[in-house]
LOFI-569105 format. One record per residue (C-alpha): residue in three letters; x, y, z. Coordinates in steps of 0.5 Angstrom, whole numbers, plus 500, padded with zeros to 3 digits. Example, Ala and Ser with C-alpha at 12.3 -4.5 7.8 and 13.67 -1.06 7.14 Angstrom:
% residues 2
ala525491516;ser527498514;
***
This chain:
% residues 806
unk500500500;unk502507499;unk505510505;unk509515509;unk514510513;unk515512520;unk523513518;unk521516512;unk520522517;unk526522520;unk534526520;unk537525514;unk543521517;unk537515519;unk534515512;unk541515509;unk542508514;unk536506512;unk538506505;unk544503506;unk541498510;unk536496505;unk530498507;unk525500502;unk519505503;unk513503500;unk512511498;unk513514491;unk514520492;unk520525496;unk519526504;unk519533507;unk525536510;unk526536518;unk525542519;unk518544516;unk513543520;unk507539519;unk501543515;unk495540520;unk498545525;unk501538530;unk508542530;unk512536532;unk507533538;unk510526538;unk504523540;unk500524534;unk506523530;unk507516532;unk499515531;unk500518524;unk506514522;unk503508525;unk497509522;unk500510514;unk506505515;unk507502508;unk507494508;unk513492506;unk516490498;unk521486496;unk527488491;unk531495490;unk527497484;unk521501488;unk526505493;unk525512494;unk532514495;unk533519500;unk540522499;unk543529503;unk545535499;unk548540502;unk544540508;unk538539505;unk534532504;unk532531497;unk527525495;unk528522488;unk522518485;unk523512481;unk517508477;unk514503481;unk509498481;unk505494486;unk508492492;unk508485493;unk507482499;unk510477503;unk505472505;unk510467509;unk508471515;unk501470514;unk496468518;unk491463514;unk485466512;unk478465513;unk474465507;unk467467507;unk461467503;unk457473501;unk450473503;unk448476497;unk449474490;unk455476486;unk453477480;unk447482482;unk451485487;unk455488483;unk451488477;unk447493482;unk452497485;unk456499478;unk451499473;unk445501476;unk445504483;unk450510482;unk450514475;unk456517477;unk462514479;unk465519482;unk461518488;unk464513492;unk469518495;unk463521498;unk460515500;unk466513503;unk468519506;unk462520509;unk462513512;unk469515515;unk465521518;unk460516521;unk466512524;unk468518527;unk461521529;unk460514533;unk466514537;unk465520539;unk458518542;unk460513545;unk466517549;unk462521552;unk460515556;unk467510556;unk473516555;unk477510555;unk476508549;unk480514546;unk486512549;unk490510542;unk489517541;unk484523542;unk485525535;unk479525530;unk481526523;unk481523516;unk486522512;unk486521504;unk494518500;unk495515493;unk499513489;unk498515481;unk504510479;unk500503481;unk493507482;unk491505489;unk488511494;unk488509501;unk482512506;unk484512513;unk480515519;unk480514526;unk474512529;unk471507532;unk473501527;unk470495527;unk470488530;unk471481527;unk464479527;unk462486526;unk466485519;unk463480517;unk455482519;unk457489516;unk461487509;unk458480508;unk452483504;unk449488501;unk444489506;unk446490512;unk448497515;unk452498521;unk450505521;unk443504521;unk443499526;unk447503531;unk441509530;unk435503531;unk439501537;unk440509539;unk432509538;unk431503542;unk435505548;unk431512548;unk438516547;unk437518540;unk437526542;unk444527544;unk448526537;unk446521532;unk450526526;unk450519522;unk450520515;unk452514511;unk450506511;unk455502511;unk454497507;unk452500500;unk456506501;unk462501502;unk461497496;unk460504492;unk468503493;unk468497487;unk465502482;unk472504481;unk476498484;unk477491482;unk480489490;unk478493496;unk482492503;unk479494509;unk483494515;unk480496522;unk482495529;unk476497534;unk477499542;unk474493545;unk478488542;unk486488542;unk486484535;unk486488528;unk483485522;unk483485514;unk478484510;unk479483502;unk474482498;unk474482489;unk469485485;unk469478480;unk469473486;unk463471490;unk467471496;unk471474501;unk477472506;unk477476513;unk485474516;unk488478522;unk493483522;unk500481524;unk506486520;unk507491525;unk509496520;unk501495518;unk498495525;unk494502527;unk493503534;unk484505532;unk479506526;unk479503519;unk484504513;unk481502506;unk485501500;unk483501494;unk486498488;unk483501482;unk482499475;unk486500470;unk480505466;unk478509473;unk486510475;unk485517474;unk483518481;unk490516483;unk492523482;unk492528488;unk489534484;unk483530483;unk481526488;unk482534492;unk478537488;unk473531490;unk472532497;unk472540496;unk466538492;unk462532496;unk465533503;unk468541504;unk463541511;unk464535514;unk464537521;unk471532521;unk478534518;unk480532512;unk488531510;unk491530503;unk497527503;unk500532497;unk506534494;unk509541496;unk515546496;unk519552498;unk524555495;unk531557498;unk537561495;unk543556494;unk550558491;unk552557484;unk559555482;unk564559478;unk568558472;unk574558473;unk576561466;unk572567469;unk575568475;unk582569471;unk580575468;unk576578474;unk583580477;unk588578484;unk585574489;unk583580494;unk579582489;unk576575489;unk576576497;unk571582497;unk566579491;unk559576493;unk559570491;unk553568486;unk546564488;unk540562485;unk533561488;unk531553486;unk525550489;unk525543494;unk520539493;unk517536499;unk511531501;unk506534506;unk499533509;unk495539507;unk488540511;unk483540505;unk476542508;unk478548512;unk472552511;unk466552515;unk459552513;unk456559513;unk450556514;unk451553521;unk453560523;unk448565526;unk446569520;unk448576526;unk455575525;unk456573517;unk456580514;unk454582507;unk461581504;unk462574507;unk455572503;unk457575497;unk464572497;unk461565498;unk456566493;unk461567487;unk466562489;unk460557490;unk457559484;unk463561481;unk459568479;unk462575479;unk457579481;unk454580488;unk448578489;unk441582488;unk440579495;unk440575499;unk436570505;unk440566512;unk435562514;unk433556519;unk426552520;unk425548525;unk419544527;unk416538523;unk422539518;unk428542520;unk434544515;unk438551514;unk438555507;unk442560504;unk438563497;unk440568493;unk438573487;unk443573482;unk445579478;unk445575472;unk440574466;unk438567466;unk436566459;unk433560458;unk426560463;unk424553460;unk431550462;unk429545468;unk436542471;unk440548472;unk444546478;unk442552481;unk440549489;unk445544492;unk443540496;unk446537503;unk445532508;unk449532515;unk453538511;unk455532505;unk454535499;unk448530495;unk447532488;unk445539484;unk440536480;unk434536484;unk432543482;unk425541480;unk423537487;unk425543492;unk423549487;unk418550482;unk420552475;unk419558475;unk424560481;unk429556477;unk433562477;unk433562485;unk440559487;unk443557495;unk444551498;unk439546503;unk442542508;unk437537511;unk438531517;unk432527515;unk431527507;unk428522505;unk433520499;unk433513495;unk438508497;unk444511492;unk443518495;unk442521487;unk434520487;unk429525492;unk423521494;unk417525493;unk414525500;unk410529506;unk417532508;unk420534501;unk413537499;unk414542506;unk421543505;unk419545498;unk413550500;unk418553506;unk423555500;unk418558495;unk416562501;unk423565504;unk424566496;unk418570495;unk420574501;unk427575499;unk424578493;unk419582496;unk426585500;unk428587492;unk422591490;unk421594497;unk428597497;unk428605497;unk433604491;unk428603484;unk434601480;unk434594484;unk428592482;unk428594475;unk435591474;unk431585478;unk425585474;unk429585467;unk432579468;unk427575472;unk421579470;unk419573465;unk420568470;unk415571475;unk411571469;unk410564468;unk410564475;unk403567475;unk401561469;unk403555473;unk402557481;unk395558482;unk398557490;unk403563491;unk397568487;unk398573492;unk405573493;unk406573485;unk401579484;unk405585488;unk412583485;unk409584477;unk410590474;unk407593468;unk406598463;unk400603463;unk396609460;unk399614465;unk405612467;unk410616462;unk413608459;unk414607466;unk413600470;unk408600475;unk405595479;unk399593482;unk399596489;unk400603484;unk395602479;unk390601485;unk391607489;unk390610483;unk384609482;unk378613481;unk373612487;unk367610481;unk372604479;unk371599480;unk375594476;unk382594473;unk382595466;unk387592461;unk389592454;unk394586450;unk397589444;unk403588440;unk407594441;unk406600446;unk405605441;unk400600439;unk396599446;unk396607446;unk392608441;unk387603440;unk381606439;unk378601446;unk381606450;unk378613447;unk372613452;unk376611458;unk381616457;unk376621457;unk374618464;unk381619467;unk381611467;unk388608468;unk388602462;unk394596464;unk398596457;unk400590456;unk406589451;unk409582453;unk407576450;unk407573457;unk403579460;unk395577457;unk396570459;unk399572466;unk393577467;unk387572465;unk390567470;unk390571476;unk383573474;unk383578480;unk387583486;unk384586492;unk377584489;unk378588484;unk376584477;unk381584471;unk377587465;unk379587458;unk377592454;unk378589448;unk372585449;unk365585449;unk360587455;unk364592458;unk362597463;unk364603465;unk359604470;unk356610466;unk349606463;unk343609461;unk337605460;unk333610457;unk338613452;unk341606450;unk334603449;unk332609444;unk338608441;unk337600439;unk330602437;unk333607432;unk340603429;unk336596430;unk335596423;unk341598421;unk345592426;unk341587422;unk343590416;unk350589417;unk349582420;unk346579414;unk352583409;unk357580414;unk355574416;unk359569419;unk364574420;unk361576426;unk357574432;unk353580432;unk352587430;unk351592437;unk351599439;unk359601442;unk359604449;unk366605449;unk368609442;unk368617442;unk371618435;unk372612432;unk365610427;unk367602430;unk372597433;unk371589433;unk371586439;unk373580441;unk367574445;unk367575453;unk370567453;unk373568445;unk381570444;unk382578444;unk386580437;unk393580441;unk392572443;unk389570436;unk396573433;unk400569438;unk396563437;unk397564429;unk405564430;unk406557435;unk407552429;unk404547432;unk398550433;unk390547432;unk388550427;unk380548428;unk380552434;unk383558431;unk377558426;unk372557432;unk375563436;unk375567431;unk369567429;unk366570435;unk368578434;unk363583435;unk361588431;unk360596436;unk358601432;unk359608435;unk351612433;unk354619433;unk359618428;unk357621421;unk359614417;unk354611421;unk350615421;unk350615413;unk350608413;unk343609417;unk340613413;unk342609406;unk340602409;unk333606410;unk333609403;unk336604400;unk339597403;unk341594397;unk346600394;unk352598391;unk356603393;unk353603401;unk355596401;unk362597398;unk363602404;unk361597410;unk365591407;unk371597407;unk368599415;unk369592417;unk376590414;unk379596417;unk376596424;unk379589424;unk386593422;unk385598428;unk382593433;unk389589432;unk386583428;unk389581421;unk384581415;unk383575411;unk385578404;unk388584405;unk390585397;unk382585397;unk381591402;unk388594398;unk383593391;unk377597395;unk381602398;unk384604391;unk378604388;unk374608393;unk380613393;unk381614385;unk372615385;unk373620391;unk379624386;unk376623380;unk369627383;unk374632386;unk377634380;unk372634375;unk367638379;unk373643380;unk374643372;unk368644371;unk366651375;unk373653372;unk374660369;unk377660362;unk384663360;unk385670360;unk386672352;unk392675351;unk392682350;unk395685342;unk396692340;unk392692333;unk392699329;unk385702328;unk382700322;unk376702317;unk370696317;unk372696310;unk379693311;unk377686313;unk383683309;unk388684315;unk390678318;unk388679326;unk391673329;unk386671336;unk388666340;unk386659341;unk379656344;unk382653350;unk377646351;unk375644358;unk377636357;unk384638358;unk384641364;unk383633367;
***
């Protein structure tokens, strides 16, 4: 096994005795100078580093080949690695082992584990590591009732060595280790849980309220280990037995030996030591760098301390010699006496515990004393972002169910608002990192853009750990969440600086939008957050809050109008009456804006009203007049229906027109002309239905128009005249262009159009022509003559003919 040798820790006049005696070290990497002390901050206590060199020890190896050479240099200790394979262990010392048969079948066993438990192979260091923090958390325990069973040594701690050249890792903790029994009742099937037994034990003596932090179960965590590994070695000494025992087990065999440890370079005074023998294709965890970056992944906030054995360096001046050929033509040797002589800086390479998980959960502190900067710097290297955070929610919830969160707002569009898996929320357990996929469980689609992270002690998750199972406690944990984030956002908008919320509203703006859409539950808490555009608010966004307080004491619904653009909502002719009245009219400009409005229905018992449809009140009926009204256009309705036929629904008298003859209006439960067009653009849209929608329009028909008034008068005269009918078929087509409806034939209304302006200039014109005065003549000098000389030519002008002034 890869090791650091106590000896190769030593002086360098004993690594140089042992080199000369032989001895080989099973390590491939260059040990640390004596007088640099230990990362972990130990500073030479020679009781822990007895225990550490005791607990790392490397088996012995035959040959030369795999020494790591230490030599002295000028005061220095400089390790040289060669190329190395497995060590090979001499088994002439050995005790017989014990051969067991798995409980389970080997064939499924394994077949579970690799290929269908886990989807990701780099996960068997969390589950390793985190049944080494159980070990821990379990001697820790049990202390506190029987202190004598730290007597090897109080320290707790986890300790992670490789070696990438034979592509082996070696996990080592300190905890409560196991027994040759309990070996054979945890290891021996894939059923049984160490972990889980000794909670059940805890729950059945009544003691579980004091520390039960267990996180794994040590049975299908542990063989998580042959995902990546043909040979897993275990080796544990427990407190309550005085022997240390090896369990070995393959991943192609159906059994596994369980022998006692006899080498005493091996022994270890407490805990568990596992090594792993990789496969050839997964020896890229061998590396250092990798398996580090793991553990800063999976386990950072482990409550123990993880070490990494890890290759480092310091640099130190060193003296450079002469060349003597120079010296010569540098002068005498007083001059040479006086000259400083020449170094260089190298870099000594050394090998070195490093403490990997230094950093504390920022969400077990008390949220009094992290400051805005620690939220902000934990957010962007979490996240990796490189901006602060909009805001930001610390939060505890205790109760039925317990866990602890952090949330943040990024400053940061998010673009795509369908995207589910946005590895926005990382979920832990017992401060072990579990997975970021699992997005869709803890917060609705629409608070995708929401980011933080959700420790919990008691998520019920599958027995890989990967899958959140749907359950009582995630759908409260869910409903907590969504409602601090609400309020977090709720912070945003009510901040006296209303460039945050804009800036907020920009990016996430859709996703609140959508939110409206899908979750009928949060209404309340989704409605104050919109913003929108309006009649009198100068292209500023409002809110809903403001529109109502600017209501008029008559109002009694809030009004809105969906067009395509704002200059398009502006100047509908469905507004015209209403701003008359001073009435406020939300312009709706968003494609998401109608849908989310409709589905709202209502704020502070105020009705959502379209004004784009038919039935609208303005709170200002007379019955009397209205009545009169009908009576006198009924005639000229009916006409109009039967001209337009199925075009329309019905023909009525418009309470909502001031200047306009006519606007279309869309059926109460029909599509307004803004939906129908966004309806018209989905691809795959159902045509049938469009068909159907469409045909419930309205005709309105405003009664102190002069049009109207003139299609009155010819529908009693003379109903079937060309011309009048030619005038209502060009009425109805470009109501529909200013109500925002489409024409079915436009090149037709073009036709029409064109042929009623050439009819009106053709009349203009030719009337003018015809009241013209003609040309003056021009005036000539002539001689007077008698009447006799008719003979001289008088020149006159030309008769100018009334045809040509055309």
């Amino acid at each position: 096994m890869l090791g650091a040798s106590r000896r190769s820790l030593c002086a360098a006049a004993a690594a140089r005795s042992r080199a000369a005696a032989g001895a080989a070290p099973a390590v491939s990497a260059a040990s640390a100078p004596p007088t640099r002390p230990a990362s972990n901050g130990a500073q030479g206590a020679p009781q822990q580093q007895k225990r550490l060199l005791s607990v790392l020890a490397a088996p012995k190896v035959t040959g030369t080949s795999n020494v790591a050479s230490l030599k002295l240099m000028d005061g220095a200790l400089v390790g040289r690695r060669y190329e190395s394979s497995a060590a090979a262990v001499d088994s002439t010392d050995m005790p017989p082992a014990e051969k067991h048969e798995y409980q389970a079948e080997v064939n499924r066993l394994m077949d579970l584990i690799v290929h269908r438990l886990y989807s990701n192979k780099e996960v068997f260091l969390r589950e390793l590591v985190s049944n080494a923090s159980d070990a821990l958390d379990k001697l820790r325990y049990l202390s506190v009732t029987d202190p004598e069973l730290l007597k090897d040594g109080p320290e707790l701690d986890i300790r992670i060595q490789t070696d990438k050249d034979n592509g082996l890792v070696m996990i080592t903790d300190s905890g409560i280790g196991m027994t040759k029994q309990e070996l054979v009742d945890s290891l021996g099937t894939i059923a049984s849980s160490g972990t889980a037994k000794f909670l059940k034990a805890l729950k059945e003596s009544q003691e579980a309220g004091m520390d039960s932090n267990l996180i794994g179960q040590f049975g299908v965590g542990f063989y998580s280990a042959f995902l990546v590994a043909d040979k897993v070695v275990v080796s544990t000494k427990s407190p309550k037995s005085d022997k240390q025992y090896v369990w070995e087990g393959e991943a192609d065999s159906s059994s596994y030996t369980i022998r006692e440890e006899k080498d005493p370079e091996k022994l270890i005074p407490r805990g568990t030591r596992l090594t792993l023998y990789l496969k050839r294709d997964d020896k890229g965890f061998a590396h250092p760098e990798r398996i580090q970056k793991l553990v800063k992944n999976y386990s950072q906030f482990v409550s123990f301390p993880i070490y990494m054995w890890q290759e480092k360096g310091f640099t130190k001046e060193v003296e450079v010699d002469e060349d003597p050929a120079e010296t010569k033509k540098e002068g005498d040797s007083e001059t040479q006496a006086e000259k400083k002589k020449k170094t260089k800086t190298v870099v000594e390479k050394y090998w070195d515990w490093e403490l990997t998980n230094e950093t504390q959960p920022i969400w077990l502190r008390n949220p009094k004393e992290v400051s805005t900067e620690e939220y902000n710097e934990f957010f962007k290297k979490t996240f990796n972002e490189y901006l602060d955070p909009l805001a930001s929610s610390h939060f505890t919830t205790e109760g039925e169910v317990e866990f602890r969160s952090i949330l943040f707002v990024p400053a940061t569009k998010k673009e795509d608002i369908t995207d589910r898996k946005t590895k926005n929320i990382r979920l832990y357990v017992k401060r072990v990192f579990i997975s970021d996929d699992f997005d869709g469980e803890l917060f609705p689609r629409y608070l995708s853009f929401v980011k933080g992270v959700v420790d919990s002690n008691d998520l019920p998750l599958n027995v890989s750990r990967e899958i959140l199972q749907e359950s009582r406690i995630v759908r409260i944990m869910r409903k907590r969440l969504v409602r601090k984030a609400f309020d977090m956002i709720l912070g945003i908008s009510c901040s006296e600086n209303r460039d945050d919320y804009e800036r907020f509203w920009e990016n996430y703006g859709k996703f609140l939008k959508l939110g409206a859409m899908e979750d009928k539950e949060n209404h309340k808490r989704i409605a104050p957050l919109l913003r929108f555009f309006s009649s009198q608010s100068n292209d500023e966004l409002i809110s809903l809050d403001e529109y109502v307080e600017n209501m008029k004491p008559e109002q009694k619904d809030i009004y809105f109008i969906a067009a395509d653009s704002l200059n398009s909502a502006k100047n509908a002719p469905f507004l015209e009456k209403l701003t008359e009245k001073e009435y406020e009219v939300l312009l709706l400009v968003d494609p998401m804006d109608e849908v989310a409005i409709q589905n709202l229905s209502s704020y502070k018992d105020k009705k959502f009203v379209d004004i784009s449809k038919e039935d609208l009140d303005l709170g200002d009926k007379n019955e009397e007049r209205e009545k009169e009204i009908k009576q006198e256009f009924s005639q000229t309705c009916d006409w109009i229906k039967k001209r337009l036929g199925d075009k329309i629904a019905r023909v009525d008298i418009s309470n909502r027109l001031s200047s306009s003859p006519c606007v279309l209006v869309a059926a109460k439960f029909g599509w307004s002309a803004n939906m129908e067009r966004l309806m018209r653009a989905q691809s795959m849209g159902d045509t049938s239905s469009l068909d159907f929608m469409r045909s419930r329009k309205v005709f309105e028909i405003n009664p102190d128009h002069e049009i109207i008034k003139g299609l009155n008068v010819a529908c009693r005269n003379n109903p079937d005249d060309s011309e009048a009918l030619k005038v209502l078929d060009v009425l109805f087509e470009t109501a529909m262009i200013s109500s925002g409806f489409t024409p079915d034939n436009p090149a037709e209304l073009s036709g029409k159009i064109y042929e009623m302006m050439s009819s009106a200039i053709a009349s203009k014109w030719s009337t003018q022509s015809q009241v013209q005065p003609a040309s003056p003549s021009p005036q000539y000098d002539a001689p007077v003559v008698e009447p006799e000389s008719i003979e001289a030519e008088v020149v006159e002008p030309e008769p100018v003919e009334s045809g040509k002034q055309k």
